[in-house]
N, C-alpha and C positions, 0 to 999 in steps of 0.2 A: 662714470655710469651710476646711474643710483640702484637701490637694492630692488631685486625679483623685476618680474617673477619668476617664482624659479620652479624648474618640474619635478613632478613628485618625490620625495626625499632616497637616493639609493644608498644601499645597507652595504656596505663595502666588507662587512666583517672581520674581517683583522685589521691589517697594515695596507696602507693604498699607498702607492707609490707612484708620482705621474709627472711628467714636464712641466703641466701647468695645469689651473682647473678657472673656468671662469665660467660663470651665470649657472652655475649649478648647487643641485642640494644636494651633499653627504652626508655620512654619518660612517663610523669605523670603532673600533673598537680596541684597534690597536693604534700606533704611532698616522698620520700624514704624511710622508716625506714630498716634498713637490720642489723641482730643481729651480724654476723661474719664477711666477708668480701665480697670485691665488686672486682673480679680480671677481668682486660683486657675488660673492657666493656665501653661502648658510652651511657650515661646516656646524658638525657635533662629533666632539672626538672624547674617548678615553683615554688618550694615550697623550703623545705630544705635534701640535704643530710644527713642521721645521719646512720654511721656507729657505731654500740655501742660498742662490743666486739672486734673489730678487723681491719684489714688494709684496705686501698681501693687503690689500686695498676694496674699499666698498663691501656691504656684505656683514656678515657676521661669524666669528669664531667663537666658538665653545671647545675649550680642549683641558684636561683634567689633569693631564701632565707640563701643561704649562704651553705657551708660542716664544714662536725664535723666528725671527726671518730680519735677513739685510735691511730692510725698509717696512716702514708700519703706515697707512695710511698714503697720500698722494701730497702734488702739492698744490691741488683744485681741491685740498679740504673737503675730500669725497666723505661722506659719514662711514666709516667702519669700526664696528662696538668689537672689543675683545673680553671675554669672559675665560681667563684662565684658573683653574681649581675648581673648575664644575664639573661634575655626574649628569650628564642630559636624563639620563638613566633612571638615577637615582629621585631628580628633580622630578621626574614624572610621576615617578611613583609618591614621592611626597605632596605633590597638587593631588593625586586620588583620594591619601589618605586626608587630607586638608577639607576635600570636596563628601568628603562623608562625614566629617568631624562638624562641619558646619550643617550637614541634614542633622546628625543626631542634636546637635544643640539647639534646633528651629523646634526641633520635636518635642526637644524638654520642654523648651520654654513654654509649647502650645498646650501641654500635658499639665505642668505647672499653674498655668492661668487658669487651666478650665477647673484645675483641683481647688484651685485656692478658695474663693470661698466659703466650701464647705470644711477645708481645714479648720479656719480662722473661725467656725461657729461649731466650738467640741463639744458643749453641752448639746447641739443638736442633733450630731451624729450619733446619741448614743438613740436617738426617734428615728434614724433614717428607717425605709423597707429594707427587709434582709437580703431582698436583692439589689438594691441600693447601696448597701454594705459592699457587698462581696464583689460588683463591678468596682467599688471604689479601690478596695484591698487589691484587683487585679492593675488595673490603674494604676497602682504606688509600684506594687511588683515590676510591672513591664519601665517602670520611670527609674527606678532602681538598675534594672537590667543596663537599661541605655547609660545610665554613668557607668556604668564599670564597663561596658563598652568601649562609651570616651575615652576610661581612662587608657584603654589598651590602644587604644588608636593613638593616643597620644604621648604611648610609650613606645609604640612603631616607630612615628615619626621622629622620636627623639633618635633612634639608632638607627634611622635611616640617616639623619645628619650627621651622625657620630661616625659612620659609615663612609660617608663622601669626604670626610677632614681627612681624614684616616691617613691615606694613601694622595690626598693632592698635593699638585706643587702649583702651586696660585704666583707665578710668577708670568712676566713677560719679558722676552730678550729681542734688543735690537739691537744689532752693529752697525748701523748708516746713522739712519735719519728715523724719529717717529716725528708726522706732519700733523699742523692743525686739522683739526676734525676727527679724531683717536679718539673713540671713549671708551673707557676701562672701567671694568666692572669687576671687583676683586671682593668676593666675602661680604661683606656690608658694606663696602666703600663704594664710591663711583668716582672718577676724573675725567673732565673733555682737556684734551691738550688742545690751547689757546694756539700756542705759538710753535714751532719747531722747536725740536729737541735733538741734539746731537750726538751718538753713541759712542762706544758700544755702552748701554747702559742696562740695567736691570731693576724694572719696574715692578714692584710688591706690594703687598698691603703692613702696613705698621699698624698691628690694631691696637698699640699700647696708644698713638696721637690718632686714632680712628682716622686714618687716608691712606692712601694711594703715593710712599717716596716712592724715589729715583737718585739711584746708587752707579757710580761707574761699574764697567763692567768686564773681567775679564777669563778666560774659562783657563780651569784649573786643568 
């Protein structure tokens, strides 16, 4: 199946525990537990993925505490992206602050231009009108104000990220098979698995070789 559409996202808020979940959108906040399979579905989890008996295929997973399921993908090389050690949460909040960092910077720069070149002619300023003046002084004030604004914004966004590290486990666990068509998104990394992969193994980000190994796998 390929992905969506899928209906409006439901707020599971804690732990959801279910047989199976297919062509749907969650979100939870605690763990996923699903006993069979997870097909074609747009998961956002804070907690952990855990597929027990079966595949999780098509669709997308977002889970903070990491995915585990017997089988990752099909073997029709259905496309399903997994994003282990994310905050959907967090990440939203960082696109707002992102989306206002980039007004306040339109605004400098527009603020910037229009000042410039009476900056660049100082013997002249000192001939402007004194209300000419004092629009300008207001002008430098309000362009001032907006950087230390930025700056704050972009000390938010720094401990929003510091925030979502914190606490993740940016890993992937399969005990079967992960099938061609798997794409892994870990931190700054990305991998599409070309070919089948055989487990139980444990999928990570190494950001010392910036990628995405694949370690055998067995639980302690």
């Amino acid at each position: 199946p390929g992905p969506g559409p899928y209906a409006p996202t439901t707020d599971c808020g804690g732990t959801l525990t279910a047989k199976y979940l297919n062509a749907v959108s969650v979100q939870a906040r605690g763990d996923i537990v699903v006993n069979n399979e997870i097909v074609d579905c747009r998961i956002l989890c804070l907690g952990r993925v855990y597929v027990k008996a079966g595949a999780a295929y098509g669709g997308s997973i977002m889970a903070k505490k990491g995915i585990e399921a017997l089988d990752l993908g099909d073997d029709m090389a259905v496309k399903t992206t997994l994003t282990p050690g994310d905050d959907f949460e967090l990440n939203q909040a960082c696109l707002e602050v992102e989306e206002s960092l980039q007004q306040k910077n339109k605004e400098m720069i527009a603020i910037s231009n229009r000042i410039a070149p009476l900056m660049k002619k100082k013997e002249q300023l000192k001939n402007l009108p004194e209300e000419t003046k004092n629009k300008l002084k207001e002008t430098i004030q309000h362009l001032n104000e907006l950087r230390e604004e930025r700056d704050r914004l972009n000390q938010h966004k720094n401990d929003l990220m510091a925030q979502e590290v914190k606490d993740a486990v940016p890993e992937v666990i399969v005990h079967r098979y992960v099938y061609a068509g798997v794409i892994l998104k870990i931190g700054n990394t990305r991998r599409q698995v070309s070919s089948q992969l055989e487990g139980p193994l444990r999928l990570y980000e190494d950001r010392q070789k910036e990628m995405i190994s694949v370690e055998p796998y067995s639980r302690k």
